[in-house]
ZALUMDREN-827497 format. One record per residue: residue number from 1; x, y, z of N, C-alpha, C in turn. Coordinates in steps of 0.2 Angstrom, whole numbers, m for minus. Example, Ala and Ser with C-alpha at 12.3 -4.5 7.8 and 13.67 -1.06 7.14 Angstrom:
# ZALUMDREN-827497
SITE  resi  neast  nnorth    nup  caeast  canorth   caup  ceast  cnorth    cup
SITE     1     66     m28     39      62      m22     39     66     m16     39
SITE     2     64     m11     35      68       m5     36     64       0     39
# end
This chain:
# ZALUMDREN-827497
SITE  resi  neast  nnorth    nup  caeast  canorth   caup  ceast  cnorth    cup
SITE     1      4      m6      0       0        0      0      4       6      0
SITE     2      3      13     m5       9       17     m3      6      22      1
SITE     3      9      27      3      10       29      9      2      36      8
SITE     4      0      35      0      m7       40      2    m11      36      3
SITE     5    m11      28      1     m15       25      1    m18      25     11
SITE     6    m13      22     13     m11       22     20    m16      26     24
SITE     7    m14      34     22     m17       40     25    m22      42     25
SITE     8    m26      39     17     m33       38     17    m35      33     20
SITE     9    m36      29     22     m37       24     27    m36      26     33
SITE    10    m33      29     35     m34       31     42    m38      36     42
SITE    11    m39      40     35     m43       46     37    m50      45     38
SITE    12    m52      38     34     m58       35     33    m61      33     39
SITE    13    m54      29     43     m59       25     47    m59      29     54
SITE    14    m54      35     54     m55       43     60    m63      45     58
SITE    15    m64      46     52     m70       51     51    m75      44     53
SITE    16    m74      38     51     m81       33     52    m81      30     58
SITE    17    m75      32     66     m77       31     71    m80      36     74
SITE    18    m80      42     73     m83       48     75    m92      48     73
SITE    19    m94      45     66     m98       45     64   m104      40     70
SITE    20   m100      34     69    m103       28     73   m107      30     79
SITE    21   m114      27     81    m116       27     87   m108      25     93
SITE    22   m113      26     99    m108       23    106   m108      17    104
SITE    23   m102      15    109    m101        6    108   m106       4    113
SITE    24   m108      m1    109    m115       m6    115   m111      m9    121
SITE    25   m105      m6    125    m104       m8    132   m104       0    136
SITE    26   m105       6    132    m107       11    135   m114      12    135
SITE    27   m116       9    132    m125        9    134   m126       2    137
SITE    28   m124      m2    139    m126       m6    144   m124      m2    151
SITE    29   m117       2    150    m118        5    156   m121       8    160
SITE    30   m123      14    152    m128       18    156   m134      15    159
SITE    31   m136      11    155    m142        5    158   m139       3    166
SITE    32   m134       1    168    m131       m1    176   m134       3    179
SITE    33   m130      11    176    m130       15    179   m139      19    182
SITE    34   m141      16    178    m150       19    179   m152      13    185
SITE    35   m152       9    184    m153        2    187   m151       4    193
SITE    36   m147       5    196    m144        8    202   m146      14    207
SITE    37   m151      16    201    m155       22    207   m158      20    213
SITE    38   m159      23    217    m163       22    223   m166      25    225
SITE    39   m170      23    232    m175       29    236   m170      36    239
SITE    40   m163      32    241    m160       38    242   m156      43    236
SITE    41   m157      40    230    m152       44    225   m159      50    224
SITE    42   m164      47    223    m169       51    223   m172      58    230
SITE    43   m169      55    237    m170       60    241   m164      63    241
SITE    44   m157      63    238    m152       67    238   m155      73    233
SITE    45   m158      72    226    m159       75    221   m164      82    224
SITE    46   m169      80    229    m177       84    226   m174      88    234
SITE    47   m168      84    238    m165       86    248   m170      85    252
SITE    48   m173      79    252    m179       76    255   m176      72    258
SITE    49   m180      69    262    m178       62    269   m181      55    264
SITE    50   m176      50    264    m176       44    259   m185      40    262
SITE    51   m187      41    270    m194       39    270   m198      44    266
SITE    52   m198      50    265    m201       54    261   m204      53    254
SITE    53   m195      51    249    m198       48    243   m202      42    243
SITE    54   m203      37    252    m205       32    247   m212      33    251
SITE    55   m215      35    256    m219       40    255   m224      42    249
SITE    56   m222      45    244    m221       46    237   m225      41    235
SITE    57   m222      35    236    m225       31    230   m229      25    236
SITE    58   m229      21    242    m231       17    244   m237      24    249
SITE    59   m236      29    253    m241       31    255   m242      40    254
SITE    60   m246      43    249    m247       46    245   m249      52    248
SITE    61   m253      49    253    m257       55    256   m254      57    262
SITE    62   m249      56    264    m246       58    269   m241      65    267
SITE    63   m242      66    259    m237       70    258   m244      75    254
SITE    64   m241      83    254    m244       87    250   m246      85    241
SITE    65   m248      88    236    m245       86    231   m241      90    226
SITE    66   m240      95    229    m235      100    223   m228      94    227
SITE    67   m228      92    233    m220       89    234   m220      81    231
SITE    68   m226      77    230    m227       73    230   m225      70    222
SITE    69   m228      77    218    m227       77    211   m220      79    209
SITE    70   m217      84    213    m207       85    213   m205      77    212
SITE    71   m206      75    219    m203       70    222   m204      62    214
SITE    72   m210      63    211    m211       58    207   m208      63    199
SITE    73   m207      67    198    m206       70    194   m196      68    193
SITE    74   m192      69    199    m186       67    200   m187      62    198
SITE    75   m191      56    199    m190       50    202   m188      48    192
SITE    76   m195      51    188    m194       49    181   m186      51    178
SITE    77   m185      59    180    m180       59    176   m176      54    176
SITE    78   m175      50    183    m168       49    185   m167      40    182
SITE    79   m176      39    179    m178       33    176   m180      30    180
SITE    80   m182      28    187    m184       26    191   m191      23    193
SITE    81   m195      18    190    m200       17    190   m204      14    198
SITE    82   m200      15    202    m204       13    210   m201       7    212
SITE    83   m204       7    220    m201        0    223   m201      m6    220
SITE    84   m197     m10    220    m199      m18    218   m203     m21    222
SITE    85   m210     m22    216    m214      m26    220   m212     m31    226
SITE    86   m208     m35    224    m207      m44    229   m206     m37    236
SITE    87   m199     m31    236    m197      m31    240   m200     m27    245
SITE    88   m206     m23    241    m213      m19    245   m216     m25    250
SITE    89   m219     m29    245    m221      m34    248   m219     m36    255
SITE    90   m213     m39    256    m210      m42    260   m210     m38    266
SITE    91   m208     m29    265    m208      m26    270   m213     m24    273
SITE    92   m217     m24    269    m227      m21    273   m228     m28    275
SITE    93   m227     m33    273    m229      m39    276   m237     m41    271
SITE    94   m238     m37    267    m244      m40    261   m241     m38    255
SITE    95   m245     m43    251    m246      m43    243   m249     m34    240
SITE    96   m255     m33    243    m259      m28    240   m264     m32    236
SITE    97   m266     m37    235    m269      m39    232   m275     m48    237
SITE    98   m280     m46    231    m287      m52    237   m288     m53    230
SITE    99   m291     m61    230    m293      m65    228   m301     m65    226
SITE   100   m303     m66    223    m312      m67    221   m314     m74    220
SITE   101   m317     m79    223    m318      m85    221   m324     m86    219
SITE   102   m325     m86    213    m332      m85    209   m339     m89    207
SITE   103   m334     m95    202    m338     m102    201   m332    m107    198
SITE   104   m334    m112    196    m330     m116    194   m329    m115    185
SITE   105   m332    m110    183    m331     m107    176   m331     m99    179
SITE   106   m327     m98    177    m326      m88    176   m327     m86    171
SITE   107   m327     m92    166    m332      m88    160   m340     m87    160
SITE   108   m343     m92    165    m348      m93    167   m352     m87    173
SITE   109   m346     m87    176    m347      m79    180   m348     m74    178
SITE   110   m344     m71    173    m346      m66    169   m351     m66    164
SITE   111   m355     m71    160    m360      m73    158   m368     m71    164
SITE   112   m366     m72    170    m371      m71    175   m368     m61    178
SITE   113   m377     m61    175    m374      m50    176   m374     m52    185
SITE   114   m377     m55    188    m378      m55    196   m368     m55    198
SITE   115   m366     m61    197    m358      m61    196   m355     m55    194
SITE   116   m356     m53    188    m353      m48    187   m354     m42    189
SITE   117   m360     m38    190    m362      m34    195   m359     m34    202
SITE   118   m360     m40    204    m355      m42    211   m350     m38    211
SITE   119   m345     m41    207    m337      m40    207   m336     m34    203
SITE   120   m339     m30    201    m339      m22    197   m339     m18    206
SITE   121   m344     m21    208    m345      m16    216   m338     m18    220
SITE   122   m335     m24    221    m331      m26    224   m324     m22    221
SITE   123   m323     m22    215    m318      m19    211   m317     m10    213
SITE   124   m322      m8    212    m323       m1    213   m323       2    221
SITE   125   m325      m2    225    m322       m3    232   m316      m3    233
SITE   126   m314      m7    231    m304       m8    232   m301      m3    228
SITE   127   m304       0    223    m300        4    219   m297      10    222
SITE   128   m299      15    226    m296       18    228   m289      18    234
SITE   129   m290      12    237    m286        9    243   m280       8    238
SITE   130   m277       4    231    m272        2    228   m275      m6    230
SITE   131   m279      m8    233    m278      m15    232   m281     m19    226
SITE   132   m277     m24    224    m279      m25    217   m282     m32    218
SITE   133   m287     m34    212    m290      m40    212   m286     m45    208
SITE   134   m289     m51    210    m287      m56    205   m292     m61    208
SITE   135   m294     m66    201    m301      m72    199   m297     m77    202
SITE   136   m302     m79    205    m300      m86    205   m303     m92    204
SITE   137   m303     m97    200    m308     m103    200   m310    m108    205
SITE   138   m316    m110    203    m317     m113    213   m314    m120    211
SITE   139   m312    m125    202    m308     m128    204   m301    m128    201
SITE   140   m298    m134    201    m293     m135    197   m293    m134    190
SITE   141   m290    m129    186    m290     m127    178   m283    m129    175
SITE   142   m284    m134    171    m278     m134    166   m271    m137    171
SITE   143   m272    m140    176    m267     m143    180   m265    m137    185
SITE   144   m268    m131    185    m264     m125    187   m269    m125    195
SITE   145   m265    m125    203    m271     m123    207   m269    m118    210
SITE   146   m275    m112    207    m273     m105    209   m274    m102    214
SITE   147   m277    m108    218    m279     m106    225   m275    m108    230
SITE   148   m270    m111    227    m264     m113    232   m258    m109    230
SITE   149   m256    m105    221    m252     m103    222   m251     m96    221
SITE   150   m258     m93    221    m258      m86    219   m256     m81    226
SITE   151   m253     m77    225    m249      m70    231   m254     m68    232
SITE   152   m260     m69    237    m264      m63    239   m264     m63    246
SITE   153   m269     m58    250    m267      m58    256   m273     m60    260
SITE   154   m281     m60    255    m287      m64    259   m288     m66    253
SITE   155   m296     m67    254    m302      m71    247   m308     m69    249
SITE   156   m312     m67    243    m319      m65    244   m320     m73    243
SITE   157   m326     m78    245    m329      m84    244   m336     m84    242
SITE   158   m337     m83    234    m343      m83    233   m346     m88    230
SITE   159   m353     m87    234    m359      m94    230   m355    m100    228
SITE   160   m350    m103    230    m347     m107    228   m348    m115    233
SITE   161   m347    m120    229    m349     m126    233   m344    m125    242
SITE   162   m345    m129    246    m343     m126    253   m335    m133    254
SITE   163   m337    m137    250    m331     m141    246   m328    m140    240
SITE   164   m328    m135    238    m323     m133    233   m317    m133    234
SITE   165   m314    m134    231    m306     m135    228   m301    m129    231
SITE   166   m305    m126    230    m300     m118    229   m302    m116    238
SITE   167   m310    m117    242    m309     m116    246   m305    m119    252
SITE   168   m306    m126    249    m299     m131    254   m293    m127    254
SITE   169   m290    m124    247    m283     m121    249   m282    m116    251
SITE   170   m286    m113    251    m287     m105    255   m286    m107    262
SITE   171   m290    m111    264    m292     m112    271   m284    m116    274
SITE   172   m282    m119    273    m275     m121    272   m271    m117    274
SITE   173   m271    m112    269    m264     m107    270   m267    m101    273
SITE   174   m273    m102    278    m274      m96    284   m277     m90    282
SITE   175   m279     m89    276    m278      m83    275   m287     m81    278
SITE   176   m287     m74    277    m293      m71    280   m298     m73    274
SITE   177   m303     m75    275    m309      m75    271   m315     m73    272
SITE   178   m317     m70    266    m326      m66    270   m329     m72    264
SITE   179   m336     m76    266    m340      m78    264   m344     m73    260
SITE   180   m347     m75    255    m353      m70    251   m357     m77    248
SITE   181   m365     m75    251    m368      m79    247   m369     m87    248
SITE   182   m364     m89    255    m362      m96    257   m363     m97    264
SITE   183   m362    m103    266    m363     m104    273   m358    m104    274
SITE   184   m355     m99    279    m347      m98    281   m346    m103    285
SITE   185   m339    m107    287    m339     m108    294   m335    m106    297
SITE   186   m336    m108    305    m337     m106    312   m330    m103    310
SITE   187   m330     m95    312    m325      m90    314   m324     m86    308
SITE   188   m328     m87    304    m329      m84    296   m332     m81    297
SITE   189   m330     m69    292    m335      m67    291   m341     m69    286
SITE   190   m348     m67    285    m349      m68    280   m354     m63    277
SITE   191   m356     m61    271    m362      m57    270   m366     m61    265
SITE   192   m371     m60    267    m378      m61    262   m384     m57    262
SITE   193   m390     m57    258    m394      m55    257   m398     m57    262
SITE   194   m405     m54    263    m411      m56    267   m412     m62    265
SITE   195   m411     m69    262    m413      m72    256   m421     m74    261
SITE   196   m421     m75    266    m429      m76    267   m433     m71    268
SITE   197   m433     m66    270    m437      m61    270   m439     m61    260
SITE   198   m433     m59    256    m436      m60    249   m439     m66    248
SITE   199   m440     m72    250    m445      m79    246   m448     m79    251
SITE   200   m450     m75    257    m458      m73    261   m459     m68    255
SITE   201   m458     m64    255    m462      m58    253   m463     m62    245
SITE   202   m460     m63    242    m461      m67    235   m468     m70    235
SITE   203   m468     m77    240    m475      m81    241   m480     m77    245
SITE   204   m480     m73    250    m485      m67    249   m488     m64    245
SITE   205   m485     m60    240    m488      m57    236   m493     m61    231
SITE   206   m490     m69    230    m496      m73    224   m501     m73    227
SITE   207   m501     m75    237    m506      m77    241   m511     m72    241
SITE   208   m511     m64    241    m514      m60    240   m516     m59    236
SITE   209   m512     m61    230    m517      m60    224   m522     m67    223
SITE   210   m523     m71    227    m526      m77    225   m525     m84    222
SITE   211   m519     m84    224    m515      m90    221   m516     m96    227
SITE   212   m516    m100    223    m516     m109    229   m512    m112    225
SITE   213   m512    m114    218    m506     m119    216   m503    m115    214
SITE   214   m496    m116    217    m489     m111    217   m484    m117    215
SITE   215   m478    m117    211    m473     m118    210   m469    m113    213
SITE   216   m463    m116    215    m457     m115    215   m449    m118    212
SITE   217   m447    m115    207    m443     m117    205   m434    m112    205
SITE   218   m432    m119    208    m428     m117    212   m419    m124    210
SITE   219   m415    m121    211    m407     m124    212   m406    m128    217
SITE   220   m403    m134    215    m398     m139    222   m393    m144    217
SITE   221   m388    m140    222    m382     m143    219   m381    m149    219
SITE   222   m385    m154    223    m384     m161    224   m386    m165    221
SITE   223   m391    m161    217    m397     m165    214   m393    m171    208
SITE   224   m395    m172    205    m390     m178    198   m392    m175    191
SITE   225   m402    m177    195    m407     m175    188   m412    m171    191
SITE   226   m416    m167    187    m418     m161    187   m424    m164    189
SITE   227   m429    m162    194    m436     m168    196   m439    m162    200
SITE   228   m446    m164    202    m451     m162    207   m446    m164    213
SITE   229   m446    m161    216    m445     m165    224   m448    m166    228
SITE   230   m445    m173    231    m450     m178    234   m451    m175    241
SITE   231   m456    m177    246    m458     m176    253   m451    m178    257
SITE   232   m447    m183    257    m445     m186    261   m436    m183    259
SITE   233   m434    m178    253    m427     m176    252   m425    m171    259
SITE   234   m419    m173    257    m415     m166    262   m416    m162    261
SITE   235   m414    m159    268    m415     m148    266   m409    m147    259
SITE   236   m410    m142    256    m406     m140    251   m401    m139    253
SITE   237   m394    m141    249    m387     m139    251   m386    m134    250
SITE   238   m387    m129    244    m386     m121    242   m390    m119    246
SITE   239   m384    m114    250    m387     m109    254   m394    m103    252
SITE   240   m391    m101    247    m397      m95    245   m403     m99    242
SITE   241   m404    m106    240    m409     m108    238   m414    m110    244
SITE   242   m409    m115    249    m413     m116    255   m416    m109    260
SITE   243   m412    m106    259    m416      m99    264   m421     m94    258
SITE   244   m421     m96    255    m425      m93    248   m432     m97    249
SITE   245   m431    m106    249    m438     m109    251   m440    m106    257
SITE   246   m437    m105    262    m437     m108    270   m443    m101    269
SITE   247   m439     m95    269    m443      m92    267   m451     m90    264
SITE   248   m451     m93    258    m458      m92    255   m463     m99    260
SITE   249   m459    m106    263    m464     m108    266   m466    m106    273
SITE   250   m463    m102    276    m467      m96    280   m473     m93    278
SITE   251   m474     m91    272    m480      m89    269   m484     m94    268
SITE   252   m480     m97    265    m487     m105    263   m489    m109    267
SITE   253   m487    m109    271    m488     m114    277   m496    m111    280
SITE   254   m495    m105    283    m500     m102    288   m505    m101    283
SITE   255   m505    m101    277    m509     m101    271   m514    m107    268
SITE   256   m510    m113    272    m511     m119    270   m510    m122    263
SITE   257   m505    m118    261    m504     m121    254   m495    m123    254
SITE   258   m497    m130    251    m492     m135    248   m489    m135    241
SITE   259   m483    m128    240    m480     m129    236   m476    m135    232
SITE   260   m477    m135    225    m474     m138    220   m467    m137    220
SITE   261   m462    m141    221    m454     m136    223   m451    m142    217
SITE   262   m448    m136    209    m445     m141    205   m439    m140    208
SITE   263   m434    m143    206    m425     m143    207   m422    m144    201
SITE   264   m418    m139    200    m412     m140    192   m406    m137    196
SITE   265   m401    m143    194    m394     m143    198   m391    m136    198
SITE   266   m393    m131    194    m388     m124    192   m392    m119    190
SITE   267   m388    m111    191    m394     m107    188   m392    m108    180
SITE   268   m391    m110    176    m388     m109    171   m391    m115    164
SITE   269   m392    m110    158    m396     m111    155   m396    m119    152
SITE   270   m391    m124    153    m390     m129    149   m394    m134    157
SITE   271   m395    m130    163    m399     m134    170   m404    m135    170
SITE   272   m409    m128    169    m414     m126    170   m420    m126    165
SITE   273   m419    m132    159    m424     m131    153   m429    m136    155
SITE   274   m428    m141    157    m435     m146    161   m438    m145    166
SITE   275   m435    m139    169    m439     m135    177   m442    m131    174
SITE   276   m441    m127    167    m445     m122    165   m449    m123    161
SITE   277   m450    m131    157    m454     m134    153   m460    m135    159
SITE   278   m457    m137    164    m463     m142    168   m467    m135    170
SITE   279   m467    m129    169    m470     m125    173   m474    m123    167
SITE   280   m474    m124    163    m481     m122    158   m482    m129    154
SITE   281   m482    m134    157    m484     m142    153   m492    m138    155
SITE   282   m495    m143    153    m504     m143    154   m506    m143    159
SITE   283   m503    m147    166    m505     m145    172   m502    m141    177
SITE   284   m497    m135    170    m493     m127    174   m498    m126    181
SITE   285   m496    m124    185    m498     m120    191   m498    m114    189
SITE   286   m505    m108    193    m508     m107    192   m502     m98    193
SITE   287   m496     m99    198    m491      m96    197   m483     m98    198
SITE   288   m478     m97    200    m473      m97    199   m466     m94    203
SITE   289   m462     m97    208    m457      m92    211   m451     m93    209
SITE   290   m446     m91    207    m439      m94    202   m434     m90    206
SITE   291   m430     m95    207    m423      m92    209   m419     m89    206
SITE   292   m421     m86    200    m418      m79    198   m421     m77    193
SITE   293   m421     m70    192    m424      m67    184   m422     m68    179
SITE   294   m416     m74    178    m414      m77    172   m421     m84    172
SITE   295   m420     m86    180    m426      m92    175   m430     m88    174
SITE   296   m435     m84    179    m441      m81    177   m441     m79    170
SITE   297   m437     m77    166    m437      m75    158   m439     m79    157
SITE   298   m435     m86    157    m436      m91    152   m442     m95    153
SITE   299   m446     m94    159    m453      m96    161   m456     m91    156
SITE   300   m455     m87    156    m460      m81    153   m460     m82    145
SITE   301   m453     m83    143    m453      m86    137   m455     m92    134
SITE   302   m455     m96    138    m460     m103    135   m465    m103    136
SITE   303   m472    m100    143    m475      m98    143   m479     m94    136
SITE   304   m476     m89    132    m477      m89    127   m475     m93    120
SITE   305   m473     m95    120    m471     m101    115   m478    m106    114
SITE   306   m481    m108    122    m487     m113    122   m494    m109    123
SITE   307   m494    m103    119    m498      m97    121   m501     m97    126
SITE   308   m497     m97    132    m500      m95    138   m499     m87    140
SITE   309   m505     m84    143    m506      m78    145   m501     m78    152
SITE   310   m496     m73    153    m492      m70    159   m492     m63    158
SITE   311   m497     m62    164    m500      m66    171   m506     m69    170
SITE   312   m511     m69    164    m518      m70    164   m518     m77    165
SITE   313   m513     m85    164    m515      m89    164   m508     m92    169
SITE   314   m503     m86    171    m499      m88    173   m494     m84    175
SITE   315   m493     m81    183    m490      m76    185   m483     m81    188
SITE   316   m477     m74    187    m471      m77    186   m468     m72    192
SITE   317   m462     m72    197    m461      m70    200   m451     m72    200
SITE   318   m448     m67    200    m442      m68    198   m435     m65    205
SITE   319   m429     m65    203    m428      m62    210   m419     m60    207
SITE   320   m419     m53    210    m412      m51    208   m413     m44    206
SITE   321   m417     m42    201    m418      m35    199   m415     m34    193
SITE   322   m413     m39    191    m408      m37    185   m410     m34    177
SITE   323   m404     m30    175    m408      m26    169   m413     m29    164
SITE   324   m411     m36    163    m419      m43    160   m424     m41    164
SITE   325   m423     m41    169    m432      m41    173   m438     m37    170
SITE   326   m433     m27    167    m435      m24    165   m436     m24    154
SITE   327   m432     m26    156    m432      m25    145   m436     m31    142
SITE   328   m438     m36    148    m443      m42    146   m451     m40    145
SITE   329   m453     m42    140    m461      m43    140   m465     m46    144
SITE   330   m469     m48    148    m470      m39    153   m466     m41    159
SITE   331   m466     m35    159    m459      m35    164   m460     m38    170
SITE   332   m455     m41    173    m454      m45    181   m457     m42    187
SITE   333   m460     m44    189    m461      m44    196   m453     m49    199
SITE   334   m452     m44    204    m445      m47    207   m443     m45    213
SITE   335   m438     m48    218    m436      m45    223   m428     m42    222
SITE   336   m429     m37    222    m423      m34    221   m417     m35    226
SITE   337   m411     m34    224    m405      m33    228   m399     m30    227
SITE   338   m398     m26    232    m395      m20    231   m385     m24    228
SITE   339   m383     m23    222    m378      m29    219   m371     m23    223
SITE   340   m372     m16    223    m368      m12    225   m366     m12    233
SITE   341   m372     m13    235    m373      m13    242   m369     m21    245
SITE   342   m370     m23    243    m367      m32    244   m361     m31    243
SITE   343   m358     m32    235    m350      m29    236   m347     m25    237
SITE   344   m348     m19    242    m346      m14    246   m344     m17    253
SITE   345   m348     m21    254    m349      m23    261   m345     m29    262
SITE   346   m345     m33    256    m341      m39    256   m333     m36    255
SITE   347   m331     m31    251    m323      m29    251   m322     m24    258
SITE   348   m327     m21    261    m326      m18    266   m322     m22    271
SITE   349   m328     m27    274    m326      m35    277   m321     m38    276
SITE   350   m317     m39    269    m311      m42    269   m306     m37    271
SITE   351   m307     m30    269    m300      m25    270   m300     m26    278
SITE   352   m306     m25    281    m305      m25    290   m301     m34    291
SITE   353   m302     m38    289    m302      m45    290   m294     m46    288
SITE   354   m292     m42    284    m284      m42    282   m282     m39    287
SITE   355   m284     m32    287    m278      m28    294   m277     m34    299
SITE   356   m283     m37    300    m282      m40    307   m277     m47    306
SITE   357   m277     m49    301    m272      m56    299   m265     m51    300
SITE   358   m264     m43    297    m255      m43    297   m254     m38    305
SITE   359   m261     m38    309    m258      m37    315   m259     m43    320
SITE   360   m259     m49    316    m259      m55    320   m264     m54    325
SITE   361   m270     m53    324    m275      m52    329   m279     m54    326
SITE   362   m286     m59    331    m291      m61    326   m297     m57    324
SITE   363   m300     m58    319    m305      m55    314   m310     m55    320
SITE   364   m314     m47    321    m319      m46    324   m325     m50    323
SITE   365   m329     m53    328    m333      m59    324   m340     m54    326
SITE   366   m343     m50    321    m348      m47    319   m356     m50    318
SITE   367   m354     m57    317    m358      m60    315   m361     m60    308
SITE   368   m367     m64    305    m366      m62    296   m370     m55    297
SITE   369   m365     m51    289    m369      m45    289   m374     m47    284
SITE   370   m381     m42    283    m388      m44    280   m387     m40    274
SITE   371   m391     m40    267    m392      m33    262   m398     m35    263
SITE   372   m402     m31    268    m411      m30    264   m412     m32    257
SITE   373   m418     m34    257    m419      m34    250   m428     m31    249
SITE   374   m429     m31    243    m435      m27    242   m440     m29    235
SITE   375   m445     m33    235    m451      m34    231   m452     m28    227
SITE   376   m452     m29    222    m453      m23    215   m458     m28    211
SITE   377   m465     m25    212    m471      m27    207   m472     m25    203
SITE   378   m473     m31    196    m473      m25    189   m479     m29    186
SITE   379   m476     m30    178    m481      m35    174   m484     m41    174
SITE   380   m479     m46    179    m478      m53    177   m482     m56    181
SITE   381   m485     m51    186    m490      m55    190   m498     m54    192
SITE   382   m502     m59    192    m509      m53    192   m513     m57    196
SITE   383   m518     m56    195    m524      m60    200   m525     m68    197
SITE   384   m525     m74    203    m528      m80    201   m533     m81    194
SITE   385   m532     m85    192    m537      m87    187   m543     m90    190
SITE   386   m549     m85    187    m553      m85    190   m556     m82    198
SITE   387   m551     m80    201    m553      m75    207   m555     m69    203
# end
């Protein structure tokens, strides 16, 4: 090579080192060097006390927020995106986050507005505390048991068999649980509905309009096949159905009237079609109490199918409130209940139910808390045939 050659070569590869980015080991450093931040590089910066920045981010209202938004304003320059969860955790002694135990399909949860209206109240309760939600199935899914290996710090327990899978492991690993919907046991809080005040007042209201042959169709999870029930069966195992009956035979009894009681294992539409055929076959009764305003629909819809008048040859009575009750033909007579009011008081109960697990102190035993509920008469129901 001769000696211009040479000098162009080096002129080349002076001006093409110049041009190049940095070398990828000064950018891994800079990257060390952000990784490296901390609560105190951030209270050196803003000349704050190192509990103040973290103040900042784990307890928010302890600070102003012109200082609050400085102190998170530094925190971004400096790249800093907050404590490491694991290492929060560990220090406060929780997760920040509870459990939901819903059904044994979560897809089937959210297909029920009663479910999802539930857990809409419940979420929006926790939302401003920072504590976050996560599903859980009441069984085993996919080999995965997320009730033995999910990070929470209680569990809501809803409507869910009382031998479920998910409650066994809950129960196991100590954690605080509020029942919803369930027979808690002993030293469990729990919430529910008036469920008998609503199926009195339900079988009530036909008795005054002149009703004698009454059905009730109603859920039991033990059931195998969907049938009349005999004189001689058990009390129901589902809590809100046996307090649902217990309830309307309070009316019926002093009335002297012996309800019709069908059983379909689930509220759910693949359970319920031969409890809602049998209520408008040829010797339908003369009305109807359904353990939700999903069956009551569906009674109201095959009723029409067999051109039966409802309420003129067959009044229907539904229970829940739910926006069906109103956008059906003619609208439900039903007992409502308050779905906001329930998952208020259900997250309430667990956030109290927690403080007390991480100050090792037991859960106040309050006894179950109630949601009134309340009879809403519309179209579905009207006077006896023939009174």
């Amino acid at each position: 090579m001769t000696e211009k050659h040479a000098q162009g070569a080096l002129s080349w590869e002076a001006t093409t080192a110049r041009d190049l980015p940095a070398p990828l080991p000064s950018r891994l450093q800079e990257d060390s060097e952000m990784a490296r931040v901390t609560l105190q590089t951030i209270a050196d910066a803003v000349g704050v006390s190192r509990m103040t920045v973290s103040n900042a981010f784990s307890r928010p209202d302890q600070l102003s927020t012109a200082l609050r938004d400085t102190i998170l304003a530094a925190a971004a320059e400096l790249g800093y995106t907050g404590p490491d969860p694991a290492a929060r955790a560990l220090a406060r002694g929780s997760v920040g986050a509870i459990g939901v135990v819903l059904t044994d399909s979560l897809e089937e949860a959210f297909l029920d507005p009663v479910a999802s209206a539930f857990f809409g109240a419940v979420a929006a309760t926790l939302a401003p505390t920072g504590v976050a939600v996560s599903l859980i199935p009441a069984a085993k899914t996919g080999g995965h048991v997320t009730a033995r290996d999910l990070a929470i710090d209680g569990a809501l327990v809803c409507a869910c068999q009382p031998d479920a899978e998910a409650v066994t492991w809950l129960r196991r690993r100590g954690l605080p649980l509020v029942f919803v919907d369930n027979d808690a046991p002993p030293g469990y809080p729990s919430v529910t509905l008036d469920e008998r005040a609503g199926g009195r007042s339900a079988a009530q209201h036909l008795i005054d309009l002149g009703h004698r042959d009454i059905a009730v169709l109603t859920m039991e999870w033990e059931r195998s096949e969907p049938g009349w029930r005999g004189a001689d069966e058990p009390e129901l195992s589902n809590m809100v159905a046996r307090e649902r009956l217990a309830g309307a035979m309070e009316a019926f009894e002093p009335a002297g009237i012996t309800p019709r009681v069908y059983l379909v294992r689930d509220n759910v539409e693949r359970e319920w079609g031969p409890g809602v055929e049998a209520m408008v076959a040829e010797d339908h009764p003369t009305a109807v109490v359904c353990f939700s305003d999903l069956m009551a629909a569906a009674v109201v819809t095959a009723a029409h199918a067999r051109h039966l008048s409802v309420p003129g040859d067959l009044s229907v009575v539904g229970f829940d409130d739910i926006p069906l009750a109103t956008a059906i033909r003619p609208a439900l007579t039903t007992v409502r209940q308050d779905f906001r009011a329930k998952g208020r008081m259900a997250a309430l109960a667990l956030l109290e139910a927690t403080a007390h697990g991480r100050a090792d102190d037991r859960t106040p035993d309050h006894g179950p808390l109630t949601v009134p509920v309340e009879l809403v008469v519309r179209d579905s129901t009207g006077p006896a045939p023939g009174a």
